[in-house]
Each structure stands twice: as C-alpha cells, then as structure tokens.
MDAnalysis code that builds the backbone (N, CA, C; Angstrom):
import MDAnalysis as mda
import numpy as np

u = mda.Universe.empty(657, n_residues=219, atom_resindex=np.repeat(np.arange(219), 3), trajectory=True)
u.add_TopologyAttr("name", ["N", "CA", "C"] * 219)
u.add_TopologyAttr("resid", np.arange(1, 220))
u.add_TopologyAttr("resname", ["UNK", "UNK", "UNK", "UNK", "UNK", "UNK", "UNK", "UNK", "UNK", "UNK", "UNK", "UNK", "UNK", "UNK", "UNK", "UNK", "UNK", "UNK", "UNK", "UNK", "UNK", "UNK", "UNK", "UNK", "UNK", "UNK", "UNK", "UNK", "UNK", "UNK", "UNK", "UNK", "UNK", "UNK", "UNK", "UNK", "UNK", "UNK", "UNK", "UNK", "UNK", "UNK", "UNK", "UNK", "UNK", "UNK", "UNK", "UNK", "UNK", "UNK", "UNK", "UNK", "UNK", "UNK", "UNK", "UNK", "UNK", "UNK", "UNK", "UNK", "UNK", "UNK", "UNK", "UNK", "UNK", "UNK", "UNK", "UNK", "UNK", "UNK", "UNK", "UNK", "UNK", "UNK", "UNK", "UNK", "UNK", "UNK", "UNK", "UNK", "UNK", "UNK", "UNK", "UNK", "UNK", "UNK", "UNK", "UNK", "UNK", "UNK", "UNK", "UNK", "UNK", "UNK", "UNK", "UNK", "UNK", "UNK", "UNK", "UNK", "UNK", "UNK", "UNK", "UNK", "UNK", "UNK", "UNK", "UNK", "UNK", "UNK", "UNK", "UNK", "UNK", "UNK", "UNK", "UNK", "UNK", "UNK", "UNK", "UNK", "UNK", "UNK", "UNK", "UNK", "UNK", "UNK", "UNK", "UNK", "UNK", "UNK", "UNK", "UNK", "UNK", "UNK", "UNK", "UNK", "UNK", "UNK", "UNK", "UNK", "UNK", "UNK", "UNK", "UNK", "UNK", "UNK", "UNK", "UNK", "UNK", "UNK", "UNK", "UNK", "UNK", "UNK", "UNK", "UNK", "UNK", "UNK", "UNK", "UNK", "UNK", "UNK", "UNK", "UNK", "UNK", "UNK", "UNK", "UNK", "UNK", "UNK", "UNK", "UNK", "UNK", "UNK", "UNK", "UNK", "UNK", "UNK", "UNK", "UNK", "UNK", "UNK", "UNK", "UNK", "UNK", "UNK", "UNK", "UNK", "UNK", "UNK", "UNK", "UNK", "UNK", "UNK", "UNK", "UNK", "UNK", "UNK", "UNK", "UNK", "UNK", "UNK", "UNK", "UNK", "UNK", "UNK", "UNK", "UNK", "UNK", "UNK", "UNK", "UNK", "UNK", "UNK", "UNK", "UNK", "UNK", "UNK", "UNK"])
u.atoms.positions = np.array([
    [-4.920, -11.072, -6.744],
    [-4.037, -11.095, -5.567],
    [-2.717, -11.783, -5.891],
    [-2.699, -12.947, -6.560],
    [-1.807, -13.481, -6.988],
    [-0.078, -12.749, -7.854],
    [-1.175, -11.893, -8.779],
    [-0.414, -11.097, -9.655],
    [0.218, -9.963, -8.736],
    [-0.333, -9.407, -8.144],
    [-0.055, -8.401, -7.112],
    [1.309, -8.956, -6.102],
    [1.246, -9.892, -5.519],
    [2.132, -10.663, -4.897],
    [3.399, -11.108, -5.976],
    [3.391, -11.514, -6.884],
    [3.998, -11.278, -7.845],
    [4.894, -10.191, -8.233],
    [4.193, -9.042, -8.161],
    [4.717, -7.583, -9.490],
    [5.488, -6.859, -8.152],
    [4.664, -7.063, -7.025],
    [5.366, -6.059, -5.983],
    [7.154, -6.691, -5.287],
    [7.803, -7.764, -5.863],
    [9.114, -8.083, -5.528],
    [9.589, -7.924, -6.835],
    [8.547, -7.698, -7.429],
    [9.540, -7.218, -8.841],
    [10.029, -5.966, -8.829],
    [8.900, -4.806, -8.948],
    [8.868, -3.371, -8.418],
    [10.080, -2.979, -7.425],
    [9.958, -3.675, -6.405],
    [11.150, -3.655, -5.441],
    [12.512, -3.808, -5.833],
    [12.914, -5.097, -6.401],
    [14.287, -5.536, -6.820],
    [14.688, -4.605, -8.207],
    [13.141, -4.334, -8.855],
    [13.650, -3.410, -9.959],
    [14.530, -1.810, -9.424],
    [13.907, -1.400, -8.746],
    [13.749, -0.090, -8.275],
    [15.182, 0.015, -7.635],
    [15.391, -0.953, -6.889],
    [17.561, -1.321, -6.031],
    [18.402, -1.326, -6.764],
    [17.645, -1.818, -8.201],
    [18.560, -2.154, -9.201],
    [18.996, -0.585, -10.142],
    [18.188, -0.444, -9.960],
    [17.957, 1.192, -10.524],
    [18.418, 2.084, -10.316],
    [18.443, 2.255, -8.491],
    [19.230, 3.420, -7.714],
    [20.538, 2.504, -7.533],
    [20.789, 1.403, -7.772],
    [22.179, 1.154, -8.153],
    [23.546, 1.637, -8.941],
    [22.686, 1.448, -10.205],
    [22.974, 2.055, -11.136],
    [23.113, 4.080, -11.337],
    [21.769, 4.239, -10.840],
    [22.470, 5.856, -10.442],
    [23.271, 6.390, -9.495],
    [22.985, 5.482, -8.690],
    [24.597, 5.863, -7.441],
    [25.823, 5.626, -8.090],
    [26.291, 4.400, -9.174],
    [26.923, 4.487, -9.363],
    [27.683, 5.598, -10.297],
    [26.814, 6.317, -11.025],
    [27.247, 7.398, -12.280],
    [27.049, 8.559, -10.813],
    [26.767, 8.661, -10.146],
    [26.685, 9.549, -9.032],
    [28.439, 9.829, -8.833],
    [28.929, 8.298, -8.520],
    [30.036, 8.582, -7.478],
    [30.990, 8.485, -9.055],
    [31.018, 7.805, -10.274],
    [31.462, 8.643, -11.254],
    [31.644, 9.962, -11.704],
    [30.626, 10.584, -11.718],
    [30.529, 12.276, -11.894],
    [30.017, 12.762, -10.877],
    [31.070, 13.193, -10.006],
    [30.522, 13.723, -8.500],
    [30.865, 14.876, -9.199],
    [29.885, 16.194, -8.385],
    [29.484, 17.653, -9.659],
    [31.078, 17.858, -8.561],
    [31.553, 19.288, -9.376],
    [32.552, 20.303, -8.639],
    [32.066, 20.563, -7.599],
    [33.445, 19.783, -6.631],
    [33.374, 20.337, -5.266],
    [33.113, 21.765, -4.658],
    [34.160, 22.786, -5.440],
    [34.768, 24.051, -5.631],
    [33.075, 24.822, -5.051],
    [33.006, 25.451, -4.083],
    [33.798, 25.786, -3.476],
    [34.257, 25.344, -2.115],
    [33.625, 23.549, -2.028],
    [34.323, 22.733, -1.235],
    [35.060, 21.881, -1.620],
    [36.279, 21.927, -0.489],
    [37.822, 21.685, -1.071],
    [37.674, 20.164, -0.663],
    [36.870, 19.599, -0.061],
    [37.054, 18.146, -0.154],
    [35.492, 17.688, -0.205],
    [35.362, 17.309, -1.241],
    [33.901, 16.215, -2.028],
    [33.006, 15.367, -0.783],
    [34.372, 14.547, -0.241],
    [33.576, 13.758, 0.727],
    [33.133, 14.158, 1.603],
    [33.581, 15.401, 2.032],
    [32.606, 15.891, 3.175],
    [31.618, 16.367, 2.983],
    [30.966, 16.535, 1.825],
    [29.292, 16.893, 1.034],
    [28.308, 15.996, 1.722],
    [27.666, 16.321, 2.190],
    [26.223, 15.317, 2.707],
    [25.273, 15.105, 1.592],
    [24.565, 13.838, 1.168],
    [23.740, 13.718, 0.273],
    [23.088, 15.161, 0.284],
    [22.056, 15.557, 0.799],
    [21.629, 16.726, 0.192],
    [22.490, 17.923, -0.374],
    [23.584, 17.837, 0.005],
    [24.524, 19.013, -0.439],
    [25.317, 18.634, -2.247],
    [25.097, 17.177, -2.044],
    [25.945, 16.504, -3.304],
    [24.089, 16.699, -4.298],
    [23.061, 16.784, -3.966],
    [21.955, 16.851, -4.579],
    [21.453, 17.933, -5.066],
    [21.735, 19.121, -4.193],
    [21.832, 20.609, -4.683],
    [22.973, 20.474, -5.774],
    [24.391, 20.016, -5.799],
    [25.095, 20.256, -6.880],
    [25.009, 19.553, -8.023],
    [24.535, 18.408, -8.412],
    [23.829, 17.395, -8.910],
    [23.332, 18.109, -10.073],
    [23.435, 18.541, -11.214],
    [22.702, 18.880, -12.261],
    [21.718, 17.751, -12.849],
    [22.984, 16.929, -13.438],
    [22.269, 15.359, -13.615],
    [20.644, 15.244, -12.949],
    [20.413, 15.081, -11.528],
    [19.175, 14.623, -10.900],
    [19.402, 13.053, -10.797],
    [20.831, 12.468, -10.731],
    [21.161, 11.229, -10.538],
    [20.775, 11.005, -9.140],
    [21.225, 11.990, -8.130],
    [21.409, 11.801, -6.440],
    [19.348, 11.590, -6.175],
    [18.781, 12.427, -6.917],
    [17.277, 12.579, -6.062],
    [16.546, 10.973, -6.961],
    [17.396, 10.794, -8.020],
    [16.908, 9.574, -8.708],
    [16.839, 8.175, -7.913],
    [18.208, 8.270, -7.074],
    [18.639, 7.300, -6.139],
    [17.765, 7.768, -5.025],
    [17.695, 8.392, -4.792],
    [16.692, 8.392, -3.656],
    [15.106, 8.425, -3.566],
    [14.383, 8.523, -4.734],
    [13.006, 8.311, -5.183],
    [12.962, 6.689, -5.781],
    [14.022, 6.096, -6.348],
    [14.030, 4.463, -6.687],
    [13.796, 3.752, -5.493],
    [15.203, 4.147, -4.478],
    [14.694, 3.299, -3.306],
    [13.855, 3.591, -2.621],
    [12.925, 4.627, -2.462],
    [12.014, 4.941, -1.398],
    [10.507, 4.147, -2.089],
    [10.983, 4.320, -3.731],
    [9.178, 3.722, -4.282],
    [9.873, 2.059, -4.057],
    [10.825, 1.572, -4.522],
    [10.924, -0.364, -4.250],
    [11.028, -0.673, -2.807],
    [11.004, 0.141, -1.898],
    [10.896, 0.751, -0.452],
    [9.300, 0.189, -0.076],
    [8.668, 0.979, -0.482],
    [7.048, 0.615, -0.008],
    [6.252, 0.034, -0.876],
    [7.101, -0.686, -2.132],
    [6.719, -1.680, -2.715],
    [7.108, -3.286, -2.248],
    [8.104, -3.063, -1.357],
    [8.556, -4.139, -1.050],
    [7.623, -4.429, 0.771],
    [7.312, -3.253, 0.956],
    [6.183, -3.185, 2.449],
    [5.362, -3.899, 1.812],
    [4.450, -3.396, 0.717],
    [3.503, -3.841, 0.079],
    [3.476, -5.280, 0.245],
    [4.199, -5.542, -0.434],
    [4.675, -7.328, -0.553],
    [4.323, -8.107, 0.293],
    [5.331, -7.802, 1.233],
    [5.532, -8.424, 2.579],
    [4.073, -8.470, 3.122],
    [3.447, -7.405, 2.944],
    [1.901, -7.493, 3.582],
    [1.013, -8.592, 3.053],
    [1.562, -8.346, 1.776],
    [0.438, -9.550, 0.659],
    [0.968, -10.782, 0.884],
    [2.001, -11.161, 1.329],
    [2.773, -12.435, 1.293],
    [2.223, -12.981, 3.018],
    [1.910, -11.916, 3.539],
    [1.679, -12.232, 5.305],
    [3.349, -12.405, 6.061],
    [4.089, -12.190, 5.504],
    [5.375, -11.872, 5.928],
    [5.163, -11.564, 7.341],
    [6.457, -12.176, 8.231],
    [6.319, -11.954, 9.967],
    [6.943, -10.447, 10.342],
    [6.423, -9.713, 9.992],
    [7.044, -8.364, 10.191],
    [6.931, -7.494, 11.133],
    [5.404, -7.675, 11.838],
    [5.317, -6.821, 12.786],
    [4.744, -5.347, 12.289],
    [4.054, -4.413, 13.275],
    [3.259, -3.247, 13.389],
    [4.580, -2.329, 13.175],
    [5.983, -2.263, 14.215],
    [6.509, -1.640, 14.371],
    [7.382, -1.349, 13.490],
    [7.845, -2.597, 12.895],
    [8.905, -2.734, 11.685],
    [8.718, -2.165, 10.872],
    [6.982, -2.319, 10.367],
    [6.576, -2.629, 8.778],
    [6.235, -0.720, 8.921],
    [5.712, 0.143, 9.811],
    [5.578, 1.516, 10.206],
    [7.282, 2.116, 9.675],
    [8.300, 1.629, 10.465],
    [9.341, 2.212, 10.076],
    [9.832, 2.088, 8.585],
    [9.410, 1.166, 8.004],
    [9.863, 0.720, 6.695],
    [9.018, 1.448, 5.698],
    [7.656, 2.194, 6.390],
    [6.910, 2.840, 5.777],
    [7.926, 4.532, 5.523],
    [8.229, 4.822, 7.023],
    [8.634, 6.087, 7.026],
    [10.401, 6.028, 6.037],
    [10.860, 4.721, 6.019],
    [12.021, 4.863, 5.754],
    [11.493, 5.013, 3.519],
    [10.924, 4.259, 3.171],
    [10.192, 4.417, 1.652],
    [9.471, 5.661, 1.532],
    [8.977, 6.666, 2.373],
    [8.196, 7.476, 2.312],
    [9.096, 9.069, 2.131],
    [9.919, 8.340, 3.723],
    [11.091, 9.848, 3.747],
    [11.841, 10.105, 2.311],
    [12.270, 9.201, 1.549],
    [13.235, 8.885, 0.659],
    [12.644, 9.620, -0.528],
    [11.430, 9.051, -0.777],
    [10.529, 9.873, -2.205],
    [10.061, 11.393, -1.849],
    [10.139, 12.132, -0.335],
    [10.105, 13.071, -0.006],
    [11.330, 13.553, 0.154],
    [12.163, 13.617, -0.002],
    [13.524, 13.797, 0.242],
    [14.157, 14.133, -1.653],
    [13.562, 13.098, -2.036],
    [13.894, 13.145, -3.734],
    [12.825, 14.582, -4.081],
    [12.080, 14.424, -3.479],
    [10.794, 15.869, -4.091],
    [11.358, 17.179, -3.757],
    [11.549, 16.982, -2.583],
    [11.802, 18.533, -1.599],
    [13.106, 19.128, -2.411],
    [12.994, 20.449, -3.092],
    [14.377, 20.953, -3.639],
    [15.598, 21.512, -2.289],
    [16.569, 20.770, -2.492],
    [17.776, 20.713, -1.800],
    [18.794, 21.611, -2.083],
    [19.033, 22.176, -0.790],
    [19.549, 23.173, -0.817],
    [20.922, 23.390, -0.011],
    [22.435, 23.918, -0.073],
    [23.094, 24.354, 0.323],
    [23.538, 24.876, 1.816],
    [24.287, 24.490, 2.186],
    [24.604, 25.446, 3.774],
    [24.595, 26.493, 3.924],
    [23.632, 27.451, 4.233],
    [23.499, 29.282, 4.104],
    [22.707, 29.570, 3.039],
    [22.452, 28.943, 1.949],
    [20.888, 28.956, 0.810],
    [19.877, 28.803, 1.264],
    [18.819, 29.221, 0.373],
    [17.289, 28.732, 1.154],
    [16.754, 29.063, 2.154],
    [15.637, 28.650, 2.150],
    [14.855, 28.894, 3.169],
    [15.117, 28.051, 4.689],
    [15.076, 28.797, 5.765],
    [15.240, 28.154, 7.015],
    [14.344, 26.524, 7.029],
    [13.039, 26.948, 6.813],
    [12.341, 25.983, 6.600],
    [12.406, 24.789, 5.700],
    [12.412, 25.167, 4.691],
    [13.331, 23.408, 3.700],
    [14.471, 22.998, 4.388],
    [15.397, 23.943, 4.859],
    [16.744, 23.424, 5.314],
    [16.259, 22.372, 6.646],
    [15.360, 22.978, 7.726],
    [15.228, 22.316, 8.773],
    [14.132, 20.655, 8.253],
    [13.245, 20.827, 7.251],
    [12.652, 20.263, 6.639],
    [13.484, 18.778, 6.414],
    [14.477, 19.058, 5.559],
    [15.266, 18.205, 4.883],
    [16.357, 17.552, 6.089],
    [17.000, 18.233, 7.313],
    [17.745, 17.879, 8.270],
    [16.451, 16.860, 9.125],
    [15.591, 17.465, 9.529],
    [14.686, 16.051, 10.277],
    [14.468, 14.863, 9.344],
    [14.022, 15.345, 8.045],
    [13.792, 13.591, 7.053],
    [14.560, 13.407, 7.040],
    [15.982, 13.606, 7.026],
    [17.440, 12.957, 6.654],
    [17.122, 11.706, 7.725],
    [17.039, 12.502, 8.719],
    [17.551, 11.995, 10.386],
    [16.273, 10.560, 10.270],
    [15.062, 10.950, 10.542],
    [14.304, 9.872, 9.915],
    [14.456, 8.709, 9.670],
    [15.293, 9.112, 8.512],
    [14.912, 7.973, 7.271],
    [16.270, 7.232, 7.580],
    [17.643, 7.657, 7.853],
    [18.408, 6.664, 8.467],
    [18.216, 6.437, 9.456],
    [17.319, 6.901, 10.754],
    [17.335, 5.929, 11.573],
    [16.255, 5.094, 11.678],
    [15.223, 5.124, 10.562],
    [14.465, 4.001, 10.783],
    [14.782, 2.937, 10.210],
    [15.654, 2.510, 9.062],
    [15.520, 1.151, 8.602],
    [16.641, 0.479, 9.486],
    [17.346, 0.423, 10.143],
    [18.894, -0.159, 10.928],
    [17.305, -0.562, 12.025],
    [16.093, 0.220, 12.438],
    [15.820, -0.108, 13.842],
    [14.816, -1.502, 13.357],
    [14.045, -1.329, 12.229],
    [13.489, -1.921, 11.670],
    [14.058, -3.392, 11.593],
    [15.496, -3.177, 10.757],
    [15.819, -5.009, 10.472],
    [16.081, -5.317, 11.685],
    [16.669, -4.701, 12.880],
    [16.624, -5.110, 14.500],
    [15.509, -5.820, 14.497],
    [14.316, -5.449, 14.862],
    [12.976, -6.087, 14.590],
    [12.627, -7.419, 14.158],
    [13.381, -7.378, 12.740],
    [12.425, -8.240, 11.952],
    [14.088, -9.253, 12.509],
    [14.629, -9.517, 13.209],
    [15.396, -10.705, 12.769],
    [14.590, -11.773, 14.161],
    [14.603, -11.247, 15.369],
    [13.633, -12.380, 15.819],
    [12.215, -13.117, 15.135],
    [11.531, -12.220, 14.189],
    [10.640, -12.966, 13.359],
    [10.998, -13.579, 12.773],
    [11.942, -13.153, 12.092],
    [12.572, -14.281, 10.951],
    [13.482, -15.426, 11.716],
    [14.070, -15.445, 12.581],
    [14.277, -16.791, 13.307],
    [12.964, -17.826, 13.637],
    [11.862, -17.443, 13.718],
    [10.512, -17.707, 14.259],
    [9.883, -18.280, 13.004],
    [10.716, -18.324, 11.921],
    [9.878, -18.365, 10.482],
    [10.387, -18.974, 9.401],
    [9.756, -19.991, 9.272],
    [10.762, -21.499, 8.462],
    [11.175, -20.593, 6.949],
    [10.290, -19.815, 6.731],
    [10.336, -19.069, 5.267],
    [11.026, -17.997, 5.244],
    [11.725, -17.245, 6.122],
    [12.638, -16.239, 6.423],
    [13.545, -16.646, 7.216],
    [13.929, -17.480, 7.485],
    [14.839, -17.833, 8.490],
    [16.306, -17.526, 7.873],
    [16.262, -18.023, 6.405],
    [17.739, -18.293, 5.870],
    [18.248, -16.884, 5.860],
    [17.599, -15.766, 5.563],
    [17.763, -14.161, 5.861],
    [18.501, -13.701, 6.890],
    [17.565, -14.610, 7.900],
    [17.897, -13.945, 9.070],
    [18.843, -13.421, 9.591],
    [20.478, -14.362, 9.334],
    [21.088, -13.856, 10.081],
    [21.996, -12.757, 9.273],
    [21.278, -12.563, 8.197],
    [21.867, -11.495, 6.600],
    [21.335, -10.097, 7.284],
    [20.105, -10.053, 7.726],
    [19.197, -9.394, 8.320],
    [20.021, -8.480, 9.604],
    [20.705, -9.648, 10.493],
    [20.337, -8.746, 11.863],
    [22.111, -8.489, 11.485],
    [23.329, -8.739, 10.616],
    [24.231, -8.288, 10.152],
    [24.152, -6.673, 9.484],
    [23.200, -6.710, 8.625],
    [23.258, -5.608, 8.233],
    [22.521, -4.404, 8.918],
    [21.412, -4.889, 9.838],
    [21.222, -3.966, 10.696],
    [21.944, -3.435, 11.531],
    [22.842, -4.308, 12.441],
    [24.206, -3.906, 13.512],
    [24.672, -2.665, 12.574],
    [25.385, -2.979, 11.057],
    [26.066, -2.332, 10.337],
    [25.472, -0.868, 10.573],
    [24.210, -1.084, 10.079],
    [23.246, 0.635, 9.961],
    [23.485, 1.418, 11.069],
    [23.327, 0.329, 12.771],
    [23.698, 1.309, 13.778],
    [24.859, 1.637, 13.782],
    [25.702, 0.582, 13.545],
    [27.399, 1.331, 14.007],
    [27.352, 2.582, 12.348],
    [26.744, 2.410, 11.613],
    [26.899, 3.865, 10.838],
    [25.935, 4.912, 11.008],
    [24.654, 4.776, 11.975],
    [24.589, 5.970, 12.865],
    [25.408, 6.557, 13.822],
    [26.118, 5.231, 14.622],
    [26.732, 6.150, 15.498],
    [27.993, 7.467, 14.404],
    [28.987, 6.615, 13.438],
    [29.558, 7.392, 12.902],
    [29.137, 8.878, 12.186],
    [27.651, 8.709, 11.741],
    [27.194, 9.867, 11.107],
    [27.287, 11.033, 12.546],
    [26.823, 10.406, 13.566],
    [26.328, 11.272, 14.413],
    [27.667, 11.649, 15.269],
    [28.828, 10.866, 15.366],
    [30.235, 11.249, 15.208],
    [30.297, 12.663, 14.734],
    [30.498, 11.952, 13.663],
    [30.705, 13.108, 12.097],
    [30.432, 14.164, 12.311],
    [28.685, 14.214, 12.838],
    [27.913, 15.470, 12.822],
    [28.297, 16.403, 14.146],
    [28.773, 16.207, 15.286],
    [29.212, 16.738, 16.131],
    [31.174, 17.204, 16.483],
    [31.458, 16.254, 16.751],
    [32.676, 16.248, 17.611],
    [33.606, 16.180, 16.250],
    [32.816, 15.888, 15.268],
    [34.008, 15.396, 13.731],
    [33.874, 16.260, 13.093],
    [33.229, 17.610, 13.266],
    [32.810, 18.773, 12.735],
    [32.639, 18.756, 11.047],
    [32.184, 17.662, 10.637],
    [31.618, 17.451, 9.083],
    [32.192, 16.550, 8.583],
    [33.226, 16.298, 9.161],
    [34.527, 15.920, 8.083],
    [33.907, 14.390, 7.686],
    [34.261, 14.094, 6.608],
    [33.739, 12.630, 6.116],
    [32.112, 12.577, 6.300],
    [31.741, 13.602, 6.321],
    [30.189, 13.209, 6.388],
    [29.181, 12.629, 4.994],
    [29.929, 13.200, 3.917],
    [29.023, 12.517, 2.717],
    [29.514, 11.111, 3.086],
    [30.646, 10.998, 2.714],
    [31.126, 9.620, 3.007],
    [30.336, 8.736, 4.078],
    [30.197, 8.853, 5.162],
    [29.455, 8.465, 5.956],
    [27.786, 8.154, 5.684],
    [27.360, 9.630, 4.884],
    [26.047, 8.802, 4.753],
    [26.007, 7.992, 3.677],
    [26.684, 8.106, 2.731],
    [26.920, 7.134, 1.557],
    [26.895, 5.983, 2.060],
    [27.531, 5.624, 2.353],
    [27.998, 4.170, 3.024],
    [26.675, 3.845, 4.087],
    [26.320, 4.748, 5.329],
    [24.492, 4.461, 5.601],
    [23.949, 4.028, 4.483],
    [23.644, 4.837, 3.727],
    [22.487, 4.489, 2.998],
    [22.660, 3.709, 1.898],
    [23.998, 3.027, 1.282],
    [24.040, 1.425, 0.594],
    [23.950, 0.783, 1.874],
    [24.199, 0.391, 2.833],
    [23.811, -0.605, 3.786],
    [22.542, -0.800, 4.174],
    [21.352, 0.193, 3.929],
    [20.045, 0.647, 4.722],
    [19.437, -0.149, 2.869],
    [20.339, 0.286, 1.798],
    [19.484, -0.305, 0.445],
    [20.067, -1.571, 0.632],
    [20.992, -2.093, 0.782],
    [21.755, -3.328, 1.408],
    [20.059, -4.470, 1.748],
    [19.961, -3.642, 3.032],
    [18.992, -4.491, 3.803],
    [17.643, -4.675, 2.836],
    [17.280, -3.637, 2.570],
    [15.798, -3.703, 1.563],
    [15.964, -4.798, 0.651],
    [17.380, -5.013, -0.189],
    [17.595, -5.533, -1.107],
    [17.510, -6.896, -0.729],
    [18.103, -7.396, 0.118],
    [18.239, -8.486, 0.759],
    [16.454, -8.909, 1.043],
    [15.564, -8.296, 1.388],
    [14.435, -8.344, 1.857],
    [13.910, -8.568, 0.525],
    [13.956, -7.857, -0.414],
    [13.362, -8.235, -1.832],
    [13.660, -9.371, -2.612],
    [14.512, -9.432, -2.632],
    [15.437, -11.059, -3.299],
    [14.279, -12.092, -2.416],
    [14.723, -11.561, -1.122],
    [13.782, -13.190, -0.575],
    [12.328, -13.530, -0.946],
    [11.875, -12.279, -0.428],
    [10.439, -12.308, -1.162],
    [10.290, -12.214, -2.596],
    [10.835, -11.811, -3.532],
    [10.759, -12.733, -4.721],
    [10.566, -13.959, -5.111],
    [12.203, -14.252, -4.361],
    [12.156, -15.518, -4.281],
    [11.072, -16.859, -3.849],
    [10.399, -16.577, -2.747],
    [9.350, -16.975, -1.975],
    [7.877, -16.463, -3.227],
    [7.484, -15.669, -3.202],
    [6.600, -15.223, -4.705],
    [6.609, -15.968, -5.715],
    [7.973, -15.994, -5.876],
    [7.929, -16.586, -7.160],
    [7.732, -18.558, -7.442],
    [8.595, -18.885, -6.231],
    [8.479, -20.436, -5.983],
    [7.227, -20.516, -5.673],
    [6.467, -20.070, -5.099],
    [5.003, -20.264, -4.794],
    [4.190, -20.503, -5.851],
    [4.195, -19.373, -6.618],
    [3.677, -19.046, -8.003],
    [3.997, -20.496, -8.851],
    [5.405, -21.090, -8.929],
    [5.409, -21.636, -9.466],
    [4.823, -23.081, -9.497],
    [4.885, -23.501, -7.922],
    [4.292, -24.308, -7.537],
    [2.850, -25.022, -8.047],
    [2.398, -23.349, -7.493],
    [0.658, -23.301, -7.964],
    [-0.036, -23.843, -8.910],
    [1.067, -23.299, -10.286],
    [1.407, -23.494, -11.207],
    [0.790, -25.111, -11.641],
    [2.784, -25.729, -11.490],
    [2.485, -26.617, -11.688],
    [1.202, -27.841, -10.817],
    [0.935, -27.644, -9.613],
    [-0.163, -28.276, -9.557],
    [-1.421, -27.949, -10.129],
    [-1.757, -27.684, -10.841],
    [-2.889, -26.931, -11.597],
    [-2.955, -27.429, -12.951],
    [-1.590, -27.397, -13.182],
    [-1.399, -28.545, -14.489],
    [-1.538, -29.837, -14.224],
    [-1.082, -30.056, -13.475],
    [-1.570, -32.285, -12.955],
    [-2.981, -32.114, -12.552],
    [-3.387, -30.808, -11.797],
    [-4.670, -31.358, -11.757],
    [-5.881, -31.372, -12.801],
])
C-alpha cells in the first residue's frame, strides 16, 4: 500500500510532464492548415486528424492516464474529495484516453457516428474537471493537508468556467472563429489543475514516506 501511494503521484506528475512536452512540439509543428486559412480556428480534434506526428492524441492519452492515476492516489491517500468530484475526475481521465483512441476525423469526413461520438466526449471532458476543482476547494479549506492548494484550486477552476463560457461563445454566436485556440487554452488550464493536484499529493506521499522512514530508523 505504501509503494502504491507512492508510484501513483509519480505516474501522475510523470504523465503532465509528458503531455507537456508534446503540446509543446504540437504548437511547434502545427500540421498545414491549407485547406484552412487560419490554424487557430482548428479544434483539437481537427488539429488531431491533421497531426501525422500522433503528438495531439499523445497529449491527450498522457493526461487522461496521470488523470486517473492521480484519482487513484487521492483515494489511497484518503484525500477530501468527495463522490462527486472524484466521479468527474474519473470521466475527465477516462474521456481523454478515449478521445486519444477514437480515430479523429474532419468536418464532412467520417462517419456521422465517430463525429457525434467525439463532439459529446469533447463536451464531457471539459466540462467536468472546471466542475470538479469547484468541489474540491471547500474540502480543501476543511483540510489542514490541502488547504495551501486551495485557493490555487478554486483559481483555476473559475479559469476552466470562464473558458467554457468562451468555447461555447466560440461554438455558437463566434461561428468557430478562435476555437482551437480556445480549447487549447481549456485544456492547459483543466492540465493546470490536475497538475497542481499532483505536485501536492506527491508532495504529501512523499513527506509521509519520508517520515515513516525516518522513524523506523530511531526505532
């Protein structure tokens, strides 16, 4: 149990660190727009269909597995999380590695069904983690061991909603425009929050561990 509590804030912080790094060669070699005349208005799945690399579904299978490795954690640690939170944080790690699986497809490509497939998990998976850290910041006020988070917590959640409302801007009345952009920026704020959640529980894991540790040696 020990080790387990351990490996799973590792798994996590590894995995942020990971889709870090491929987002970043992402927004380095963004594929040819052609035959859209402006890039940023690509929605992750549209920048993932053009994606030869497999950088975009990389970033999105890293954070979805340090996603429900970092649930994991929190469970083993007894973390104040709640039924409701720790459910959304499931669907938000779950949508993500389904989202990386499902082949992505184009506006007018494909099958009706993947297309509608991939438009509900989108929808999903950003709006569950923004509702989630809502959640968890009254626990973590409630909680001498999460507290210092807290108010990191209910910051970056506000953030997630005010970048639903913009996606959902975007998606209507803004008729696309800036929409990759938009979810880009969602979804580093939504890995934002996870990340923030992993650091702590590491952190907490690991001081524990060490603790243990050393009393074990005096004794």
């Amino acid at each position: 149990m020990l080790a387990s509590k351990r490996l799973y804030p590792l798994i996590a912080c590894a995995g942020i660190a990971a889709a870090a790094v491929a987002a970043l060669a992402v927004a380095v070699g963004r594929p040819d727009p052609v035959p859209y005349p402006d890039s940023l208005d690509l929605t992750i799945s549209e920048y993932a269909a053009l994606d030869r690399s497999g950088a975009t579904g990389f970033v999105m299978a890293s954070l979805g597995i340090s996603s429900l490795a970092l649930v994991a954690g929190l469970r083993a640690t007894g973390a104040p999380v709640g039924v409701l939170a720790e459910r959304l944080m499931r669907v938000w790690g779950a949508g993500l590695v389904l989202l990386a699986v499902l082949p992505p497809v184009l506006p007018g490509t494909g099958t009706d069904l993947i297309g509608q497939t991939y438009r509900y998990l989108s929808i999903a998976v950003f709006v569950a983690m923004p509702v989630a850290g809502g959640l968890l910041v009254a626990r973590f006020d409630e909680d001498e061991r999460w507290r210092p988070v807290a108010r990191t917590v209910e910051w970056l959640a506000l953030a997630g909603g005010f970048g639903l409302l913009a996606i959902t801007y975007v998606a209507l009345p803004g008729h696309g425009v800036l929409a990759g952009l938009a979810e880009w920026i969602l979804l580093g704020t939504e890995a934002a929050l996870v990340g923030v959640l992993a650091a702590r529980l590491a952190r907490l894991a690991w001081t524990r561990s060490a603790t243990q540790a050393s009393h074990a040696a005096l004794g």
